[in-house]
C-alpha positions in Angstrom: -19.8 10.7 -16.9 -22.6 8.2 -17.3 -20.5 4.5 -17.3 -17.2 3.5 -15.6 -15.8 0.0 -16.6 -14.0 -1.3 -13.0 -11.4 -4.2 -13.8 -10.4 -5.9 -10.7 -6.6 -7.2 -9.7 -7.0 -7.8 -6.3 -3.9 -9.8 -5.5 -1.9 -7.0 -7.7 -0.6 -8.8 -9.8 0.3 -5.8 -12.1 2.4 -4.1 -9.4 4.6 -7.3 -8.3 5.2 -8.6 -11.6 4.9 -5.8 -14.2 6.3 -3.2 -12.2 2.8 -0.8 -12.7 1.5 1.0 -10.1 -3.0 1.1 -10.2 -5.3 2.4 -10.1 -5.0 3.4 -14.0 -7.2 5.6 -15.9 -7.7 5.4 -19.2 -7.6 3.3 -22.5 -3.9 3.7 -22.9 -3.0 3.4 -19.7 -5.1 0.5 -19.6 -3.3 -1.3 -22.7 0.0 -0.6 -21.6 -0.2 -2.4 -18.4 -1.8 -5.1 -19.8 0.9 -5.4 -22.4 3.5 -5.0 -20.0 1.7 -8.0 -17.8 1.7 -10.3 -20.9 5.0 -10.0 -21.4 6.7 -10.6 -18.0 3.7 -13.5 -17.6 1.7 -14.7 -20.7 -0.5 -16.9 -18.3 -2.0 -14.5 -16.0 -5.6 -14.2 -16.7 -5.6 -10.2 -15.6 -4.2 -9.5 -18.9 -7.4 -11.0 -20.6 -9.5 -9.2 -18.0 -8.0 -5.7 -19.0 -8.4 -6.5 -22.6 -11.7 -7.2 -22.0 -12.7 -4.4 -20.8 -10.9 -2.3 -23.2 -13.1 -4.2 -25.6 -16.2 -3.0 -23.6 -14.9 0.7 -23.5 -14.9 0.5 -27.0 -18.7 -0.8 -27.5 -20.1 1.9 -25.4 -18.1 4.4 -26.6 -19.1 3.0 -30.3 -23.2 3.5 -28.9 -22.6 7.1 -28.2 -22.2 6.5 -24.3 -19.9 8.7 -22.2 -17.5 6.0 -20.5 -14.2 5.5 -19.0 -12.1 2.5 -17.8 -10.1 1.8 -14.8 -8.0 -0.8 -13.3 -8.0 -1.1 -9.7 -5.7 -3.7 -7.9 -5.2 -4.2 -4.2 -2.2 -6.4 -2.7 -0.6 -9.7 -2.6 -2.0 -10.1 0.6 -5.5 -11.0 0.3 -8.1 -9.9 2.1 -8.6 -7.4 4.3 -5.2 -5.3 3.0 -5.7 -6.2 -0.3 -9.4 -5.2 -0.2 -8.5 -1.9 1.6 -6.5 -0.4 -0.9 -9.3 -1.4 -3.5 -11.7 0.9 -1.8 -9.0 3.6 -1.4 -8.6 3.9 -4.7 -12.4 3.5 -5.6 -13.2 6.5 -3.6 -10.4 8.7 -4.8 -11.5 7.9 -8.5 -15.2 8.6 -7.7 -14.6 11.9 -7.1 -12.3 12.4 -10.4 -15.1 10.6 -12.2 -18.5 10.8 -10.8 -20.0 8.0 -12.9 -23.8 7.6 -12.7 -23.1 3.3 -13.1 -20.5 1.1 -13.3 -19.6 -2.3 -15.6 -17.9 -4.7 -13.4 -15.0 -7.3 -15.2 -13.5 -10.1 -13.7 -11.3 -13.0 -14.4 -13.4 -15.4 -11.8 -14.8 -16.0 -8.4 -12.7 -14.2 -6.5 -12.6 -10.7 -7.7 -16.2 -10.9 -7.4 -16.0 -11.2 -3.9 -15.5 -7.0 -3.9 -19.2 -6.8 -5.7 -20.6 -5.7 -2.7 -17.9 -3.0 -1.3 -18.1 -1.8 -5.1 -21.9 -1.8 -5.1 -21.6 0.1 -1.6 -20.1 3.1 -3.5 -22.0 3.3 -7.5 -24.4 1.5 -9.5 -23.8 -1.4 -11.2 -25.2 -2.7 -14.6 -23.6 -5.4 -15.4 -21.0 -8.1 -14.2 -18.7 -9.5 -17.1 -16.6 -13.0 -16.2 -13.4 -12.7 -18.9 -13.1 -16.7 -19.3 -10.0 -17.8 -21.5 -10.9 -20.3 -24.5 -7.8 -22.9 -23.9 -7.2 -25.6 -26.4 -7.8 -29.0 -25.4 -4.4 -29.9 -24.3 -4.5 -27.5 -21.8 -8.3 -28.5 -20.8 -6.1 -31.7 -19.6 -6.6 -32.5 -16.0 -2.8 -32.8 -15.5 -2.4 -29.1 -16.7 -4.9 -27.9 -14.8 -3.2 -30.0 -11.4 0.0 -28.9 -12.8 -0.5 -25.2 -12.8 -2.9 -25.2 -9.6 0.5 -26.8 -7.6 2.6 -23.7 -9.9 0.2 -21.2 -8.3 2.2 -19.8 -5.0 -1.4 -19.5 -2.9 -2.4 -23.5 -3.5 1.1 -24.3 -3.2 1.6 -22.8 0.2 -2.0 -24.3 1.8 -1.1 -28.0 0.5 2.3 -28.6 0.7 3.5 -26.4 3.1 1.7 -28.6 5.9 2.6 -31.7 4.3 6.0 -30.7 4.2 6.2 -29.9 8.3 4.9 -33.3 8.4 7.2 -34.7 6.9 9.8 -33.3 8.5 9.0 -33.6 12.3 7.9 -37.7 11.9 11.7 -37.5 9.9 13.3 -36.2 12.7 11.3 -37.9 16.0 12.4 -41.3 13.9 15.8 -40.2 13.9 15.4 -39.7 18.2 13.8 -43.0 18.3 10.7 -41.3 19.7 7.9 -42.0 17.0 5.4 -41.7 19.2 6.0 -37.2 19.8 5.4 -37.3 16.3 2.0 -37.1 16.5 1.9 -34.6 18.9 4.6 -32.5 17.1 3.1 -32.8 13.3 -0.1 -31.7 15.4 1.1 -28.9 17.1 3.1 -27.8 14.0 -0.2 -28.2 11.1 -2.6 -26.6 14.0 0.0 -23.4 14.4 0.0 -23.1 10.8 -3.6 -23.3 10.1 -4.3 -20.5 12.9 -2.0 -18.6 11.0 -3.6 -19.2 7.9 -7.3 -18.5 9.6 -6.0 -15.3 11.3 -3.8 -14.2 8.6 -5.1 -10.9 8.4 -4.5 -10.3 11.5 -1.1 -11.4 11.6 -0.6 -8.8 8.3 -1.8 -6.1 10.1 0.0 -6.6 13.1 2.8 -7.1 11.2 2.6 -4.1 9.3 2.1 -2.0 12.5 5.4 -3.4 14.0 6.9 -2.4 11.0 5.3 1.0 10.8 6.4 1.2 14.8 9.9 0.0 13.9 10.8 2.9 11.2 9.1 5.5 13.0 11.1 4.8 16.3 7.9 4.1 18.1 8.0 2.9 21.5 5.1 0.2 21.0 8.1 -1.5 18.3 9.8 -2.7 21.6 6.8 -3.2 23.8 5.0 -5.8 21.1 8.5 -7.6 20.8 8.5 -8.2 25.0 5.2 -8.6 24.9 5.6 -11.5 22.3 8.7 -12.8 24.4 6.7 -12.7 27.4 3.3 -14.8 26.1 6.1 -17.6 24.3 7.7 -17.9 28.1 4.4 -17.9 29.6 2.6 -20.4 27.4 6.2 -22.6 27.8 6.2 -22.4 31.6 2.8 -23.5 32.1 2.8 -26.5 29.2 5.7 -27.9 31.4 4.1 -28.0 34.3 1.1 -29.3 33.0 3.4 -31.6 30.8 5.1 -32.8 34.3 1.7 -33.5 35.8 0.9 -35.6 32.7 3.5 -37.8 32.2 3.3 -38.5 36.1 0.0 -40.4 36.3 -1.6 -39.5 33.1 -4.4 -37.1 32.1 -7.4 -39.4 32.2 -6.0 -39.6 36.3 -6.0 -35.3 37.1 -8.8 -35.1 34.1 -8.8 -32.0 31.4 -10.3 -29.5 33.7 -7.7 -29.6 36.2 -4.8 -29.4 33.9 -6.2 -26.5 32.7 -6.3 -24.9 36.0 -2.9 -25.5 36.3 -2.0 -23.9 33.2 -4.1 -20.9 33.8 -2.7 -20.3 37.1 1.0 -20.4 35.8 0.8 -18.3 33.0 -1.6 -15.5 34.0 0.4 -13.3 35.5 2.8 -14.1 32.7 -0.1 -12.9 30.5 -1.2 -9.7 32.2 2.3 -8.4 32.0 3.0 -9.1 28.0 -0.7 -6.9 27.8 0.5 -4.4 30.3 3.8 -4.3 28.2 2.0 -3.7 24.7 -0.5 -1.1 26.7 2.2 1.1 28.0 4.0 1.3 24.8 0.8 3.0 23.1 0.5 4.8 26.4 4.3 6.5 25.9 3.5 7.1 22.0 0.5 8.9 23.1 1.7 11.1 25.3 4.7 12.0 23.0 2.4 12.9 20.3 0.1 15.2 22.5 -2.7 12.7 22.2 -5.1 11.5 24.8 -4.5 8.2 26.8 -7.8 6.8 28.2 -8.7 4.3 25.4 -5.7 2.8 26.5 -5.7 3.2 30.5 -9.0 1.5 31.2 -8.1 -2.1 29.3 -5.0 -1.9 31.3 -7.1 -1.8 34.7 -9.5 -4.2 33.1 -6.7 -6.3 32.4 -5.0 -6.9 35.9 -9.3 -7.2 37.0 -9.4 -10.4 34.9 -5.8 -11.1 36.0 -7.0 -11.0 39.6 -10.2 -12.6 39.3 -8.5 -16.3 37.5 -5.8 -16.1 39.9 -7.9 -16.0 42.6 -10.4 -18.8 41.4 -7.7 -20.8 40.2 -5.9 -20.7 43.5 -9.4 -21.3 45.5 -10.3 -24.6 42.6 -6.3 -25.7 43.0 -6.7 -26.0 46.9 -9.9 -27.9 46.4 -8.7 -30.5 44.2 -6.4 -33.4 46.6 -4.9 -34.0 43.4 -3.6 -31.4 42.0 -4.1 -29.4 45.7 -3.1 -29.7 49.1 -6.8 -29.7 50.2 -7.8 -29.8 53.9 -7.2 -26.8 55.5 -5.8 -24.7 52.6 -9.8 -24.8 51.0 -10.8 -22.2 53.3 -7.5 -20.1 52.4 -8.2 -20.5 48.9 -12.3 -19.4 49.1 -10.8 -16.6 51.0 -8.1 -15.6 48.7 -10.9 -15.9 45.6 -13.1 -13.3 48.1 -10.3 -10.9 48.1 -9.6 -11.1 44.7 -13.2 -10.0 43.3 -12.9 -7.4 45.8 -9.6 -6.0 44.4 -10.5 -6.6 40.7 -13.9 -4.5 41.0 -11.7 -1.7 42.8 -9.2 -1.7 39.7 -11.9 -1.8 37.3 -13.5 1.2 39.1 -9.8 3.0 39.3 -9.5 2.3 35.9 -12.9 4.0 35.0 -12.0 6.8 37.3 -7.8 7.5 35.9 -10.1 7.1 32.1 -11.8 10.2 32.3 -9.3 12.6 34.1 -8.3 15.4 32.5 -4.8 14.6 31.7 -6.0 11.1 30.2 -9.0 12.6 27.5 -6.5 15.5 26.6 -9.9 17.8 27.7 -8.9 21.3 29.5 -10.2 22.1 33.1 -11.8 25.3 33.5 -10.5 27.2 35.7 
């Protein structure tokens, strides 16, 4: 085959409204789905982008060149999920259809942004934007506002952290306590926006609990301690630091201290949720026959790193008089810090050693 035209759905619309499942092959196919897409939403630019390049099938096919269109779409999810299942089906097609070059349609910006995983895989000629002629009512500005607020993705980015705000100023007014609302609509937007930075991440952990859950995988119940474990931690440790704070006030114990308080609550806390998550891998491992070191060592490393902030915590807690005894506990504290590089560098060294046992790389000793 010498041209493939490549339309692009990447947030799939055609599966979660028009119930059809991509990648499709062929004119037909092609047509269908974008009929069927029309009709359950007449507004979704993919429909335009299929027809278009139905419409550019047709012109190489009408110059006498060997050519064949596809739909790919990837997942509601976008990004990384979304893109991953884009690629999946790229590579399965390209061995159905080894196509010397492609013709790449999209409805705008963000399709394009799989040009380079597509380039990665065949040629491409040409990159064709399907833009939709409107009349000049719906050129309006408030159309445009109205159906950018319609569209679930802008929706969810604007209002959603206006609507937190709302809510937790609402309610610290109702406590007669206006002045936690700005710590609360801070905490609340920040949470939200880390979600919405790491979000795939948070997908793909998700999707692995869920995967953990129907397979009856220990790691299911390990990740949901784990989780319980960090949420205790982090609370334990903002109270104390809280408590020290509304004592005498952070400019009076200063940022670096509080810290060092916080630290040395939580990180044993910490170490355990890892430790928790570690051994449920550890457990699915061995059940499935499968070797254990990649997991063993960050497990050693882990209680290292524990060791070593609990030990300088402890050594710059005795130090402070504030936040410390001082005095006499210093020297108690350098030596506890002492002890505590000693002992992580022997776990990190145990955990090197238990890595490459036998039992651990699943390797057979001669014998």
């Amino acid at each position: 085959m010498q041209t493939l035209v490549i339309c692009i759905d990447r947030d799939n619309d055609l599966g979660d409204k028009a119930n059809v499942q991509a990648p499709l092959i062929g004119k037909e196919a092609n047509i269908e789905a974008a009929v069927k897409l029309a009709t359950a939403d007449p507004e979704d630019s993919d429909t335009n982008t299929i027809f278009g390049g139905v419409r550019i099938l047709d012109d190489l096919l009408s110059r006498g060149i060997d050519a064949e269109i596809i739909t790919l779409a990837g997942d509601r999810n976008i990004g990384i999920i979304s893109d991953q299942k884009i690629s999946n089906q790229l590579d399965i097609i390209l061995k159905k259809f080894p196509a010397e070059s492609a013709i790449f349609v999209s409805d705008g910006a963000e399709d394009e942004t799989l040009l380079p995983i597509v380039e990665s895989r065949i040629k491409i000629d040409s990159v064709k934007r399907i833009v939709v002629m409107q009349s000049a009512y719906l050129e309006s500005t408030y159309y445009i506002i109205k159906h950018a607020f319609n569209d679930p993705k802008i929706s969810q980015t604007f209002f959603v952290p206006l609507g937190l705000a709302a809510l937790i100023y609402a309610f610290f007014l109702l406590i007669d306590y206006p002045q936690g609302a700005i710590i609360g609509i801070l905490v609340a937007v920040g949470l939200y926006m880390l979600y919405r930075g790491f979000s795939d991440t948070v997908d793909i952990f998700w999707e692995k609990l869920k995967d953990s859950f129907y397979s009856g995988r220990m790691t299911f119940f390990t990740y949901i301690a784990a989780a319980f474990l960090m949420v205790i931690g982090t609370l334990l440790g903002l109270m104390d630091v809280w408590s020290l704070y509304t004592a005498q006030g952070i400019w009076y114990y200063g940022i670096v201290p509080l810290l060092t308080v916080f630290i040395h609550r939580t990180i044993w806390i910490y170490v355990l949720a890892i430790l928790f998550a570690d051994a449920g891998k550890i457990v699915d491992c061995r059940q499935r026959m499968e070797p254990i070191g990649k997991y063993m060592i960050p497990a050693f490393f882990v209680l290292s790193i524990g060791l070593l902030l609990w030990g300088a915590t402890s050594y710059l807690i005795s130090m402070n008089p504030v936040i410390g005894s001082g005095g006499a506990d210093t020297q108690s504290g350098l030596q506890l810090f002492v002890y505590s590089i000693v002992f992580s560098i022997i776990f990190a060294l145990a955990g090197i050693k238990v890595s490459n046992h036998p039992l651990a790389t699943g390797k057979k000793t001669k014998g």
